[in-house]
C-alpha positions as a Markdown table, in Angstrom:
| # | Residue | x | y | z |
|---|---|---|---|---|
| 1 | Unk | 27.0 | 53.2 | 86.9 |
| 2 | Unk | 25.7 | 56.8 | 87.2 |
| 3 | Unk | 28.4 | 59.3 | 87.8 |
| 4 | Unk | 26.6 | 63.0 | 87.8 |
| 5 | Unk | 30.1 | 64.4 | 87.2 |
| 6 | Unk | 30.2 | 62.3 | 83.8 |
| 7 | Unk | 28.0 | 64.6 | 81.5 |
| 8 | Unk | 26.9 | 63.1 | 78.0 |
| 9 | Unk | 28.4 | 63.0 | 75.3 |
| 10 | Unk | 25.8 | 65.8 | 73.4 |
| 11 | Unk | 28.1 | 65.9 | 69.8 |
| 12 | Unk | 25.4 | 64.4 | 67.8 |
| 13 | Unk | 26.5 | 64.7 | 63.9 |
| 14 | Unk | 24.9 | 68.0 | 62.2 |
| 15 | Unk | 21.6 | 66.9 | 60.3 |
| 16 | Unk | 22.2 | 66.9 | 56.4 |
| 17 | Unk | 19.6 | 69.8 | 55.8 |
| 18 | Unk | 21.3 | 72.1 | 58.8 |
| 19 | Unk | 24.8 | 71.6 | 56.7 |
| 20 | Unk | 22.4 | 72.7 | 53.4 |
| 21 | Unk | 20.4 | 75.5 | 55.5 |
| 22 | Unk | 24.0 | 76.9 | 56.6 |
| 23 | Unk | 25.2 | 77.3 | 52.8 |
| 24 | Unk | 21.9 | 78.4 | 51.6 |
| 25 | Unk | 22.0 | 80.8 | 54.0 |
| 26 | Unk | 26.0 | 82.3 | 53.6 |
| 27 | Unk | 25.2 | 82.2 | 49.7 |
| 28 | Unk | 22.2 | 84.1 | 50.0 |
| 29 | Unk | 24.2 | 86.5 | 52.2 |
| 30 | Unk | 27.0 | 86.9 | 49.8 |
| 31 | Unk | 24.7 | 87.5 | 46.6 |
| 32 | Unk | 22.4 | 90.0 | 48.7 |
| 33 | Unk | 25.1 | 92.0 | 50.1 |
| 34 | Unk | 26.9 | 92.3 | 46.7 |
| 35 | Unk | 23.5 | 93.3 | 45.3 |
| 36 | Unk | 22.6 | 95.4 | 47.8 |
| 37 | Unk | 25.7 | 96.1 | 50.5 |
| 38 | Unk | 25.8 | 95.5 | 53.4 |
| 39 | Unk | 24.6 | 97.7 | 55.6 |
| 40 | Unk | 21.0 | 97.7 | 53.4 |
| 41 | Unk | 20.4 | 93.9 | 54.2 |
| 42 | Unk | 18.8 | 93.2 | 56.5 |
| 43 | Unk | 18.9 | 89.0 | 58.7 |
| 44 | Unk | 15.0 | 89.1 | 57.8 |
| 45 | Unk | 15.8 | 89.8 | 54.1 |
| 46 | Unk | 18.3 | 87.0 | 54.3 |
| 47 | Unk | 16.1 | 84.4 | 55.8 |
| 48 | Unk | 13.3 | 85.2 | 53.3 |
| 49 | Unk | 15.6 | 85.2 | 50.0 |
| 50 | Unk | 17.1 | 81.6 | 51.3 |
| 51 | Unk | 13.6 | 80.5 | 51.8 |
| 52 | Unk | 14.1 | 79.7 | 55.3 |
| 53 | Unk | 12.4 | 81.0 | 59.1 |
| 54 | Unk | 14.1 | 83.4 | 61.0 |
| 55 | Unk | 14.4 | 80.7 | 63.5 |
| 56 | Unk | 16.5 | 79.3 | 61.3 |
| 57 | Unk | 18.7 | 81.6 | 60.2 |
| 58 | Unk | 19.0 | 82.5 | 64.1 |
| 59 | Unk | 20.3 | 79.3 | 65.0 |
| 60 | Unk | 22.9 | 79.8 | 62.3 |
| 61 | Unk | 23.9 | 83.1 | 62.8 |
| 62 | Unk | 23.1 | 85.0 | 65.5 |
| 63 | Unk | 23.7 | 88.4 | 64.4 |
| 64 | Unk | 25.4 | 90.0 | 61.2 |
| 65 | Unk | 28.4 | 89.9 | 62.8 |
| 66 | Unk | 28.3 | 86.7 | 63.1 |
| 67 | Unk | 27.7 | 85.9 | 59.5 |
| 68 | Unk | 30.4 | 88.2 | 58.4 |
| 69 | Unk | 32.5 | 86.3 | 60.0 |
| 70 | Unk | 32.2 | 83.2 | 58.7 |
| 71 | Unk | 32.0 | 84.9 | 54.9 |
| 72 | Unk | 35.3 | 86.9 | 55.8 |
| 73 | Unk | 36.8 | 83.0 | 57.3 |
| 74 | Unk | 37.0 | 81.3 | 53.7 |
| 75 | Unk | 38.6 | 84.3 | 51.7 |
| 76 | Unk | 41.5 | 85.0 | 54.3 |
| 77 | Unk | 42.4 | 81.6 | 54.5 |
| 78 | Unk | 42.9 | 81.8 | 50.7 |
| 79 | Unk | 44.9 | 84.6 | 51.4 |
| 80 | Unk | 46.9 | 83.0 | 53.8 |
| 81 | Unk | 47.4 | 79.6 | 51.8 |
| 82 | Unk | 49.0 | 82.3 | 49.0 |
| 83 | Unk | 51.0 | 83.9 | 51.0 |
| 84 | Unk | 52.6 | 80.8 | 52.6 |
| 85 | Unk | 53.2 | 79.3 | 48.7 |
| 86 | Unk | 55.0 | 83.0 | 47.8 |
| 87 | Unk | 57.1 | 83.2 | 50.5 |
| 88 | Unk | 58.6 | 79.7 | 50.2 |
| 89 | Unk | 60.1 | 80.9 | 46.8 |
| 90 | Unk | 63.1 | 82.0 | 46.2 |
| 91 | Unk | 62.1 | 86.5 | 46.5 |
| 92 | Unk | 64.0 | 89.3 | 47.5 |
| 93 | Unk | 62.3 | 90.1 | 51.0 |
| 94 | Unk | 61.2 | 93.6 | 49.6 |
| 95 | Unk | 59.5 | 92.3 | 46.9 |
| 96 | Unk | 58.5 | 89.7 | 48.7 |
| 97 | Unk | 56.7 | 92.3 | 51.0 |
| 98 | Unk | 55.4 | 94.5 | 48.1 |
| 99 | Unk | 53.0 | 91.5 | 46.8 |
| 100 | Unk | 51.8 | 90.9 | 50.5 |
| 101 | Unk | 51.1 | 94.7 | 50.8 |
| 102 | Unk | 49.0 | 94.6 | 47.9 |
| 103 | Unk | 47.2 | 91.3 | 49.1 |
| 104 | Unk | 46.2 | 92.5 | 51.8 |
| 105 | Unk | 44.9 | 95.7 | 50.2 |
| 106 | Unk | 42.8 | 94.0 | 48.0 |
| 107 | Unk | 41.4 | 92.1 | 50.4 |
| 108 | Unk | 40.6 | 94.7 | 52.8 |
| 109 | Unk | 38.9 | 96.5 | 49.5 |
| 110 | Unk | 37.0 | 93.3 | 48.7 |
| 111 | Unk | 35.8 | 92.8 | 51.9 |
| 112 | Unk | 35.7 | 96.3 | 53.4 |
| 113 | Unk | 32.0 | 95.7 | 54.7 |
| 114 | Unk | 32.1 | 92.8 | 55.3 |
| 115 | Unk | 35.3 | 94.0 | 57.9 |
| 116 | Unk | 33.5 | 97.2 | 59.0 |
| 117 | Unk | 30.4 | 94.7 | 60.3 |
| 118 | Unk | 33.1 | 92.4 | 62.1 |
| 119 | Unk | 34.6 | 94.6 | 64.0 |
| 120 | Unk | 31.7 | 96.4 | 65.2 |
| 121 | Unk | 33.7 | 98.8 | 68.0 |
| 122 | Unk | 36.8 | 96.8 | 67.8 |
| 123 | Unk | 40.1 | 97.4 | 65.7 |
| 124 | Unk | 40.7 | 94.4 | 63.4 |
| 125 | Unk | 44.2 | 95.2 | 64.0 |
| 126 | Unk | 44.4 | 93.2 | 67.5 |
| 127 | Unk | 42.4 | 90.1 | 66.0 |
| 128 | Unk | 45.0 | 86.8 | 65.3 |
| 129 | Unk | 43.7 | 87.0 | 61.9 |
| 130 | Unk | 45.3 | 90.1 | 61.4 |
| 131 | Unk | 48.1 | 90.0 | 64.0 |
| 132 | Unk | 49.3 | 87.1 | 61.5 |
| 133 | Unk | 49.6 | 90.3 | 59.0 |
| 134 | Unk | 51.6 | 92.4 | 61.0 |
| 135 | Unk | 54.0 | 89.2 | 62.4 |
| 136 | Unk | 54.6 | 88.9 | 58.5 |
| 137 | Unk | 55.2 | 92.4 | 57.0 |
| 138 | Unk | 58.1 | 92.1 | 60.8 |
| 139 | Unk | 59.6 | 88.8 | 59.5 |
| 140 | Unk | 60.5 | 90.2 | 56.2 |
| 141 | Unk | 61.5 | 93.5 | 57.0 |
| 142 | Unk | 63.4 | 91.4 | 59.5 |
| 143 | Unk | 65.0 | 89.2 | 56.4 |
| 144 | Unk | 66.2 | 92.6 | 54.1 |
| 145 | Unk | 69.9 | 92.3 | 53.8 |
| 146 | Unk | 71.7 | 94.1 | 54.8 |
| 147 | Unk | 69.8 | 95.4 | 58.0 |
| 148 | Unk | 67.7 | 98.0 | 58.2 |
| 149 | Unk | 69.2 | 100.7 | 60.5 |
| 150 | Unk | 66.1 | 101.3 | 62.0 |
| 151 | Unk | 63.1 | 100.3 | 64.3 |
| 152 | Unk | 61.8 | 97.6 | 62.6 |
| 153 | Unk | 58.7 | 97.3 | 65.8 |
| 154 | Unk | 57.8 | 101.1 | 64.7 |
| 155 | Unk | 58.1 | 100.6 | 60.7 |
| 156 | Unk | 55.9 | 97.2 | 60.8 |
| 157 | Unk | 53.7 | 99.1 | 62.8 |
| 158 | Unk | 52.9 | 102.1 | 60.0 |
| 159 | Unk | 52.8 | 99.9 | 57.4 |
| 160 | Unk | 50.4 | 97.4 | 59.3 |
| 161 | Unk | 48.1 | 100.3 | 60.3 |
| 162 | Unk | 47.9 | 101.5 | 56.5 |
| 163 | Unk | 46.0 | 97.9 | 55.9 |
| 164 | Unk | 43.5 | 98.5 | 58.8 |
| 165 | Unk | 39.6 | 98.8 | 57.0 |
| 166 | Unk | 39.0 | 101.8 | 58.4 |
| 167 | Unk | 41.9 | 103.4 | 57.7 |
| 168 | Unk | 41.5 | 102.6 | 53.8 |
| 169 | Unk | 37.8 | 103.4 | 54.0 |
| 170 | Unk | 38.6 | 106.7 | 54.7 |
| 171 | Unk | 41.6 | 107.3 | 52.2 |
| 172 | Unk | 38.7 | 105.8 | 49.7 |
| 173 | Unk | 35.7 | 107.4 | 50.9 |
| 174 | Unk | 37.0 | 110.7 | 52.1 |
| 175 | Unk | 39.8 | 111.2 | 49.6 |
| 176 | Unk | 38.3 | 109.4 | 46.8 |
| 177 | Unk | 41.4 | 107.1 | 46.8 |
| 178 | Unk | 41.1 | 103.7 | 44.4 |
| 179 | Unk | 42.6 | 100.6 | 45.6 |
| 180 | Unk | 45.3 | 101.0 | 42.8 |
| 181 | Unk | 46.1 | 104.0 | 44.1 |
| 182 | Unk | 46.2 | 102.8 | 47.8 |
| 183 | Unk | 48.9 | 100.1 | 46.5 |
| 184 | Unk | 51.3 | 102.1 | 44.8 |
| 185 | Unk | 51.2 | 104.6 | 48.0 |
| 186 | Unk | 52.3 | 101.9 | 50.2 |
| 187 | Unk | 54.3 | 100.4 | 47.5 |
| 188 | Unk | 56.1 | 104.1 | 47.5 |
| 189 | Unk | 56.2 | 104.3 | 51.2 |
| 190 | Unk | 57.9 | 100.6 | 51.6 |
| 191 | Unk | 60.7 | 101.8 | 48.8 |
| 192 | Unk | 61.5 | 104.9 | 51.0 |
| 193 | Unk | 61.3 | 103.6 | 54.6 |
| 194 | Unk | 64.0 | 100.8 | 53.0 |
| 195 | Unk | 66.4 | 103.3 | 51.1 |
C-alpha cells in the first residue's frame, strides 16, 4: 500500500562516530576559545585542532553561532537546576534574590563571548532562556513580605536589564568594572529599591 502522503520514517539512530565527532568538536571549541577567545577562532581552526574536515564540522555546526549555542545550553541548565534546588529552601525572598543576582552575573561573566556570538544582532533579553531570568527575579520580588509599594513590572525590569551581556560588557570593558564589583552594585541597588 503506497500512500504518497505517508512520508518515511527518516529518524535513523545517529552513527557512534557522529555522537564522538560532535564532542570532539564542542571540546575542541571550548579549549580553543579559552586559549584564544572567541572572536580569534576561527570554524577552520576548530575543524583542524579536532582533527576533523570542515565538512564535518559543517554538518555539526553551521556557523559560530551555532556552536555557542550548544556550549552556552549545558552551563545554563546547571544554572537553572541550582536555582530550582535554592529556591525550594526555606530563604528570605531578598536573599533569596541576592544569590540569583550573583548567579546570573557570573554566568554572564563566564560566558560573556560565548553570549556576545549568540545573540549576533539580537538582545538575549527576549530569548526563553533568559525570559526564565526576568519571570524569576518578578516571582520573588512578588514573595517580599510585606509588599513592595511599588511597580514590581518596572523594578524586575532594571534589575533584569543590569544581567543583559552587553550591558556588563560595557560596565567591564568601558569602566573597568570586575564581576565582584558588578555583584555588590546590584546587590546595593536590590537593598535600596526594597527599603
Amino acid at each position: 500500500m503506497d500512500n504518497p502522503l505517508i512520508l518515511p520514517d527518516d529518524s535513523r539512530p545517529t552513527r557512534s562516530d557522529a555522537v564522538k565527532n560532535h564532542a570532539l568538536l564542542l571540546e575542541t571549541a571550548q579549549r580553543l576559545f579559552a586559549e584564544q577567545g572567541l572572536e580569534a577562532v576561527s570554524m577552520s581552526a576548530i575543524a583542524e585542532a579536532a582533527g576533523v574536515g570542515k565538512g564535518t564540522l559543517y554538518r555539526h555546526f553551521k556557523n559560530k553561532s551555532d556552536l555557542a549555542h550548544e556550549l552556552l545550553d549545558q552551563d545554563m541548565r546547571d544554572l537553572q537546576m541550582r536555582a530550582l534546588r535554592r529556591l525550594q529552601g526555606h530563604h528570605a525572598p531578598l536573599d533569596d534574590l541576592a544569590w540569583f543576582l550573583e548567579q546570573v552575573v557570573r554566568f554572564v561573566d563566564r560566558n560573556e563571548g560565548l553570549l556576545c556570538v549568540a545573540a549576533g544582532d539580537l538582545s538575549l533579553l527576549d530569548t526563553p532562556a533568559h525570559l526564565w531570568w526576568r519571570q524569576t527575579i518578578r516571582g520573588l520580588l512578588n514573595r517580599v513580605q510585606p509588599p513592595l509599594a511599588t511597580d514590581l513590572d518596572y523594578m524586575t525590569d532594571m534589575l533584569y536589564v543590569m544581567t543583559d551581556v552587553r550591558t556588563l560588557r560595557f560596565q567591564k570593558r568601558a569602566l573597568s568594572y570586575d564581576a565582584n564589583r558588578i555583584i555588590d552594585g546590584l546587590k546595593m541597588t536590590l537593598e535600596l529599591l526594597t527599603s
